[in-house]
C-alpha positions in Angstrom: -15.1 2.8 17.8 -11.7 4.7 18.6 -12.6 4.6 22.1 -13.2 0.9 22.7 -9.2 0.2 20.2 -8.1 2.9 23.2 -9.4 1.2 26.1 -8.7 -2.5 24.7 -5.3 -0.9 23.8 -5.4 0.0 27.4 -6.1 -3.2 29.0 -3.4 -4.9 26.8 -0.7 -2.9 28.1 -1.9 -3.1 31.7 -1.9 -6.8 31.5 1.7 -6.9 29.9 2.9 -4.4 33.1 1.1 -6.8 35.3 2.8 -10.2 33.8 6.2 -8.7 33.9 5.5 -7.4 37.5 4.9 -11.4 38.1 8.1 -12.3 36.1 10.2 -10.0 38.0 8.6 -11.6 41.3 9.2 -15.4 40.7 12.5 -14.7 38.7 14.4 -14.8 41.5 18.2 -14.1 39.4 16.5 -10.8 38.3 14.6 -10.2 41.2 18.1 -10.1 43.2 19.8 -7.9 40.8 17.5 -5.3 40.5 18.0 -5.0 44.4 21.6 -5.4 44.4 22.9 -2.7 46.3 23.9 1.1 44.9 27.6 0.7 46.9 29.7 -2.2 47.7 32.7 -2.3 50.5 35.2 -4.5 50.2 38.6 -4.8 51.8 41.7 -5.7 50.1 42.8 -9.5 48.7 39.0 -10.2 49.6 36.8 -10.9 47.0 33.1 -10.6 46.7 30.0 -12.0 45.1 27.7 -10.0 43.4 24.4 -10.9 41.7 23.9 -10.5 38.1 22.7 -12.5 34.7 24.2 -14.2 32.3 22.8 -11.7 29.8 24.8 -8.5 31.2 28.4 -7.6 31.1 30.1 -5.6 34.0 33.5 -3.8 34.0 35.4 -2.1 36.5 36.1 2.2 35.6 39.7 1.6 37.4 41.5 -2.1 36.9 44.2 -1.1 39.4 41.4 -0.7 42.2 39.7 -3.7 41.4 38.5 -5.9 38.5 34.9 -8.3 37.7 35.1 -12.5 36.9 32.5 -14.1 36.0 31.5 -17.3 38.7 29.9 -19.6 36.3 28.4 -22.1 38.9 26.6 -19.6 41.0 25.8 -17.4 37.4 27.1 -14.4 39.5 30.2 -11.5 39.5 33.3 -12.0 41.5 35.0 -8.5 42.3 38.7 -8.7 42.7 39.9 -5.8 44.7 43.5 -4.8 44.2 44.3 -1.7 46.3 43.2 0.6 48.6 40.5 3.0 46.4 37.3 3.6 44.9 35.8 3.1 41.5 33.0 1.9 39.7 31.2 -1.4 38.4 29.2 -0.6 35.0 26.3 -2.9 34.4 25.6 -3.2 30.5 23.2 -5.0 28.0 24.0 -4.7 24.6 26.4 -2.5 24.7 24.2 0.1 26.5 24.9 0.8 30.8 22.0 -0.3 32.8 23.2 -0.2 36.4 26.5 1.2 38.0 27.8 0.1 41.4 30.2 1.9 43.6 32.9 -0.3 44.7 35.2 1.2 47.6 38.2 -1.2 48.8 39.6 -0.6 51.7 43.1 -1.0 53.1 43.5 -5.2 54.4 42.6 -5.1 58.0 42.9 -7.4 60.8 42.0 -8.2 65.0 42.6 -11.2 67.0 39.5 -13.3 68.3 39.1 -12.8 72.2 37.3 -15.3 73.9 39.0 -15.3 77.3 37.7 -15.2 80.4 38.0 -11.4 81.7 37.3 -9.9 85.7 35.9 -6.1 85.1 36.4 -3.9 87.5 35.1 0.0 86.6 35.4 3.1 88.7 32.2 5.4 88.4 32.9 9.0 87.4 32.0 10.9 90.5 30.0 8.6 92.9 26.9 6.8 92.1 23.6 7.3 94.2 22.1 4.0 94.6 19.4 4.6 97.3 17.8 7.0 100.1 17.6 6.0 103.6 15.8 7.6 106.8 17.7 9.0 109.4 16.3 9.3 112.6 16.2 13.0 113.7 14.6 15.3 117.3 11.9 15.9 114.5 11.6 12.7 112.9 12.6 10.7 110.3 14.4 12.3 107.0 16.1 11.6 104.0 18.0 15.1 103.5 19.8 14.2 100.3 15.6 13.0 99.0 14.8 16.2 100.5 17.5 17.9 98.1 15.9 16.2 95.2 18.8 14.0 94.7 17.6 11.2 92.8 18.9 7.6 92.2 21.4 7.1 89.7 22.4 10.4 89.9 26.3 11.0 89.8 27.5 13.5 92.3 30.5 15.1 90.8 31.4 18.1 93.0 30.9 18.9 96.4 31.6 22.8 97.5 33.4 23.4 93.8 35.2 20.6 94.6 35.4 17.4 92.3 34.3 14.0 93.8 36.2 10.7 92.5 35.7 8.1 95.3 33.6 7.9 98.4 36.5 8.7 101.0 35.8 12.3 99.4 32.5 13.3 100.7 33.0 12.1 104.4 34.9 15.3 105.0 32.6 17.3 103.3 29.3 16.0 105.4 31.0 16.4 108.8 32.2 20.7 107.9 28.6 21.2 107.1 27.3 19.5 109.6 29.8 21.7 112.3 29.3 24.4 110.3 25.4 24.5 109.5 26.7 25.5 105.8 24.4 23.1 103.3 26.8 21.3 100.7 26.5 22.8 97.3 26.1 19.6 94.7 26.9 19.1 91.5 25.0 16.1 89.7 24.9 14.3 86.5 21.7 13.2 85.2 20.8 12.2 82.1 23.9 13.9 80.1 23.0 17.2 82.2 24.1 18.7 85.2 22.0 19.8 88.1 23.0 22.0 91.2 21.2 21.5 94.5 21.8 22.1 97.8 21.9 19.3 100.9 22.1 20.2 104.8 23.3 17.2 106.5 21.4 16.1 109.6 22.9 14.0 112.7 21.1 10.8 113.6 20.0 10.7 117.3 21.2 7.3 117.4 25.2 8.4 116.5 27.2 11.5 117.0 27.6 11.8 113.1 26.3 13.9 110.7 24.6 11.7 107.4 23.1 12.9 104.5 20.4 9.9 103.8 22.0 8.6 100.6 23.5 5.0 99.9 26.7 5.9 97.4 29.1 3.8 95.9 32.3 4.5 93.9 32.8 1.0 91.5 31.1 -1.8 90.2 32.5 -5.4 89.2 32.2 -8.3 86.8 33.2 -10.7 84.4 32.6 -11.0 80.8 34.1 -12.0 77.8 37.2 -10.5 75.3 36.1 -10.6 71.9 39.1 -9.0 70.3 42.5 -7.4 70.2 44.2 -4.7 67.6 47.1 -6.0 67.0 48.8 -2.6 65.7 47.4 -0.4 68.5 46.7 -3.3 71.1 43.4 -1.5 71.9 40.2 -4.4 72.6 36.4 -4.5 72.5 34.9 -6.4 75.1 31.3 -7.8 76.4 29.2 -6.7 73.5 26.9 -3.9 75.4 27.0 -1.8 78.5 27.7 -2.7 81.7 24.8 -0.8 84.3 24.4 -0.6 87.8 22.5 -3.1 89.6 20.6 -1.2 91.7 19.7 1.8 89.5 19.8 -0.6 85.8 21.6 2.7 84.5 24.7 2.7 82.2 27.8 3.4 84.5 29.8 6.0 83.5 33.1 5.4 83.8 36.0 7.5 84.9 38.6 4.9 84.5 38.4 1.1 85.2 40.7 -2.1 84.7 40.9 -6.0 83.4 42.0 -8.7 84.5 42.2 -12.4 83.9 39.5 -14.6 85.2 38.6 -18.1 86.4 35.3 -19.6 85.4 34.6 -22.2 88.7 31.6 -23.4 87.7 27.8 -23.1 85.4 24.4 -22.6 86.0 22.6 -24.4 83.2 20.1 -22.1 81.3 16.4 -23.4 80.8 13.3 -21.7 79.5 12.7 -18.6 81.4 16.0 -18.9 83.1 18.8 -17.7 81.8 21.9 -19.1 83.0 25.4 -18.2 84.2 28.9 -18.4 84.6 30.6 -18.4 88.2 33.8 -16.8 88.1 36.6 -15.4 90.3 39.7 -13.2 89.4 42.7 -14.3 89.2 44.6 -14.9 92.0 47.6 -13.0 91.5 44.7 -9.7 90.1 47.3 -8.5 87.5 45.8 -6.0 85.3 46.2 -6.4 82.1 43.9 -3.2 80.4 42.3 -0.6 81.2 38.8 0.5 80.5 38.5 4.2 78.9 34.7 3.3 77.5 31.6 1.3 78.6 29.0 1.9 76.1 26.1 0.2 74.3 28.4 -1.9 72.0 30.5 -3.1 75.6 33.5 -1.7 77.3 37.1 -0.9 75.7 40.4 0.0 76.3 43.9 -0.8 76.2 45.8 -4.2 76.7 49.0 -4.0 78.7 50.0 -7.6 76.8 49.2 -10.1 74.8 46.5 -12.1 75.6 46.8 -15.5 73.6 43.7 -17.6 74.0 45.1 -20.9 72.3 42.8 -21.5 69.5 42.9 -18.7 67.1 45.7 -16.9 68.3 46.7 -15.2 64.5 45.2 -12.1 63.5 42.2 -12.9 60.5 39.7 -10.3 58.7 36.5 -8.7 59.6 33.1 -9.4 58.1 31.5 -6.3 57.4 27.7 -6.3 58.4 26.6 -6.6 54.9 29.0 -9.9 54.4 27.8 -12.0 57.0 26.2 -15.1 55.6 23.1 -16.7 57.4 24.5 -20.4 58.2 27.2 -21.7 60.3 29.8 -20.0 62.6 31.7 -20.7 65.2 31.8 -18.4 69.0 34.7 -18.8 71.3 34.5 -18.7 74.8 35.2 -20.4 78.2 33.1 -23.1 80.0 35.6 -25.1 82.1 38.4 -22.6 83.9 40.3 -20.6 81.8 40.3 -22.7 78.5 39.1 -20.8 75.3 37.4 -23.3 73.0 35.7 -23.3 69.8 31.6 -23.7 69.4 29.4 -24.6 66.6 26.4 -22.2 66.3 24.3 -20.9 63.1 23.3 -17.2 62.4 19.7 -17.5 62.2 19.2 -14.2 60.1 21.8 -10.5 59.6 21.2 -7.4 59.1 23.6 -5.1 56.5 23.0 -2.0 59.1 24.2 1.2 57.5 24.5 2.7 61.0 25.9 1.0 64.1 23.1 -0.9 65.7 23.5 -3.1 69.0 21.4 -6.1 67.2 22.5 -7.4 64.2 22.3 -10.9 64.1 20.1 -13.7 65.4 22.1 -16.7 66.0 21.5 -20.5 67.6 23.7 -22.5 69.5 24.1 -26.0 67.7 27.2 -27.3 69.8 26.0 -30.7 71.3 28.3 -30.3 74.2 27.6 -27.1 74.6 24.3 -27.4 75.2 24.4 -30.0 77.3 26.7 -28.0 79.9 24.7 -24.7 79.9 22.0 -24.7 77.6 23.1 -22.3 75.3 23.8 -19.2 75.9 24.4 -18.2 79.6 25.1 -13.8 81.2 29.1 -14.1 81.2 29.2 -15.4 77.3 28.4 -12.1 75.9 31.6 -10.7 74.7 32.3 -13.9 72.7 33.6 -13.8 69.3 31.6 -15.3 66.7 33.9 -16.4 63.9 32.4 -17.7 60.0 34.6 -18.5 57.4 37.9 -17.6 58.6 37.0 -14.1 59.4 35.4 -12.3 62.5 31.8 -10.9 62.1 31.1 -10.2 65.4 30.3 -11.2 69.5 27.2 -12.6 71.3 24.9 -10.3 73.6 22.6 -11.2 74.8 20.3 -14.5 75.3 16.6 -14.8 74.4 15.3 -15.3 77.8 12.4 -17.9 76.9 14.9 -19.6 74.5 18.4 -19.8 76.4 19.8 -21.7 73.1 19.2 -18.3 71.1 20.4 -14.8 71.5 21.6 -11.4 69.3 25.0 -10.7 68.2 26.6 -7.3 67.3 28.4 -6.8 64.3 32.4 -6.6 65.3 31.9 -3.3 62.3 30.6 -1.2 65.1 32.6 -2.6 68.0 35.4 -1.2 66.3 34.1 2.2 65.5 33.3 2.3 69.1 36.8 1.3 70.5 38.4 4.5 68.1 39.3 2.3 64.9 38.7 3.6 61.7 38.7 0.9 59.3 37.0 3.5 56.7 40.1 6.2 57.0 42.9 4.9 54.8 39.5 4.6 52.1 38.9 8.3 52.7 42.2 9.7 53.0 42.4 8.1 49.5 38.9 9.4 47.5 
């Protein structure tokens, strides 16, 4: 008898755990405060929504860092921040804590939107191998740098202890060795590592000069897009993701490398399976006006010279961090027609709150009628161009879904900045 009152007892409480396990589910209110997050960034002046219910009552541990409203027609929290600090929210229910929040508010910060057209112009550190060739010798036909087990897209950044910038450095090199019989001593850069080898140069029975059976180039060029400017420290964030070689498809690395203003002359409309492009020239008078210290996975940066206005949204506005970007509508700016910067409609598909920088962050969709009619969507030479949603910048496109040219990812501009050397987290730590 006690054992069937156990196991009805049993199945009673199993089916309460169950029904609240549904509740929870299709109570969506609940559902979205349980999984509200453990921390919450905020900057400055900027308020935030947080989920909560009516039933609980939240309160900040330091009122001079920030303080909770209620919002009443969303049956949410507003949190006020006030300065530069870190405290936290206490969640209660009937007097007793359920759920704290850390609420960290950082120092106000602010970039200008980019959107101009940009010429890129990067010099490789060392010089690039981008291919073997034969060379016809009294013994047939060689490739003595293949020979050497140089490979392509390796750098080669000394020659005889020596270090190697530009391509007018190893022609001296290849005719001592060749006089001399002496093989060149080589320095590469592969992968992150360096590798020593040694090359004998051979002389081509068609030419009275020594050659070494390697095609090598000192530079690459481009055009992209600017998708913003520091005003305190002028440095910029450009393109969105790396620039590589086109021969090898490896990142470049970059010893040092300019910007300058470009021309967009015409469009190659994007279609399914083809993306499109932008033609573009430099400038004419080829004035730099940056430099480029970085080319990395979240695009190149540097330095401006000057300002840069691009006649839209020339005034400095907030960041979005990656967890407050809001699927819906934005806006990108970029160039179609010369070197006018104009504003786009487009809608973030779907974000990502990344905790850790991440080169796709967002989905987004072109929507611009006339943008779509002049190149489809998203065309190579857009990515770099800011992606603006409520008055503050989240990010920049980068790339473009190649059987849907109307679609593409985005980067958050949070990890643009952490790669271009700005801390937007340091006044908030210098602080705790």
């Amino acid at each position: 008898m006690n054992k069937l009152r156990l196991e009805r007892f049993r199945k009673i409480i199993g089916l309460c755990l169950l029904v609240s396990l549904v509740f929870i589910g299709c109570f969506k209110p609940l559902r979205t405060f349980i999984s509200s997050p453990k921390q919450l960034v905020v900057f400055e002046g900027q308020q935030s929504e947080i989920a909560s219910l009516p039933v609980f009552q939240a309160s900040s541990t330091d009122r001079h860092v920030f303080t909770v409203s209620s919002n009443e027609q969303k049956q949410g929290l507003m949190v006020n921040p006030h300065q530069n600090g870190e405290a936290d929210m206490v969640f209660q229910l009937a007097g007793f804590p359920v759920k704290k929040v850390n609420v960290k508010v950082l120092k106000d910060f602010k970039v200008i939107p980019g959107g101009q057209s940009i010429g890129v112009k990067l010099n490789t550190k060392g010089v690039l191998v981008v291919g073997h060739h034969l060379i016809q010798t009294e013994k047939g036909k060689v490739s003595p740098g293949e020979t050497a087990g140089v490979q392509i897209g390796d750098m080669i950044t000394e020659i005889n202890g020596k270090t190697i910038e530009r391509m007018s450095d190893v022609a001296p090199f290849i005719h001592n060795s060749g006089e001399t019989g002496e093989p060149l001593n080589l320095v590469l850069l592969r992968d992150g590592k360096h590798i020593r080898t040694k090359l004998t140069p051979q002389k081509d029975s068609g030419e009275s000069s020594y050659r070494i059976g390697l095609y090598i180039r000192d530079s690459a060029a481009g055009i992209g897009t600017m998708t913003f400017v520091h005003p305190d420290s002028m440095k910029y964030g450009a393109l969105g993701h790396v620039i590589s070689d086109n021969d090898t498809k490896k990142p470049i690395q970059v010893e040092d490398g300019q910007i300058m203003r470009s021309t967009v002359t015409s469009i190659e409309r994007g279609s399914h399976g083809n993306p499109g492009e932008k033609l573009a020239r430099f400038s004419p008078d080829r004035e730099v006006i940056g430099n480029i210290t970085i080319n990395s996975p979240f695009g190149i940066f540097g330095k401006l010279n000057t300002n840069i206005p691009n006649g839209v949204m020339d005034k400095a506005m907030p960041i979005a961090l990656s967890h407050q970007v809001k699927e819906g509508p934005a806006k990108i700016l970029t160039v179609i027609d010369k070197d006018k910067v104009e504003a786009f409609d487009i809608e973030v598909v779907s974000t990502v709150p990344q905790k850790f920088p991440a080169t796709k962050g967002m989905v987004i969709k072109v929507t611009d009628k006339r943008l779509l009619a002049k190149t489809g969507g998203i065309v190579q030479g857009m990515s770099g161009s800011p992606i603006v949603q409520n008055e503050k910048v989240i990010g920049a496109v980068t790339h473009v879904f190649v059987n849907d040219p109307t679609s593409g990812y985005g980067v958050h501009i949070e990890w643009m900045l952490h790669e271009a050397g700005i801390n937007i987290y340091e006044q908030e730590r210098k602080a705790s």
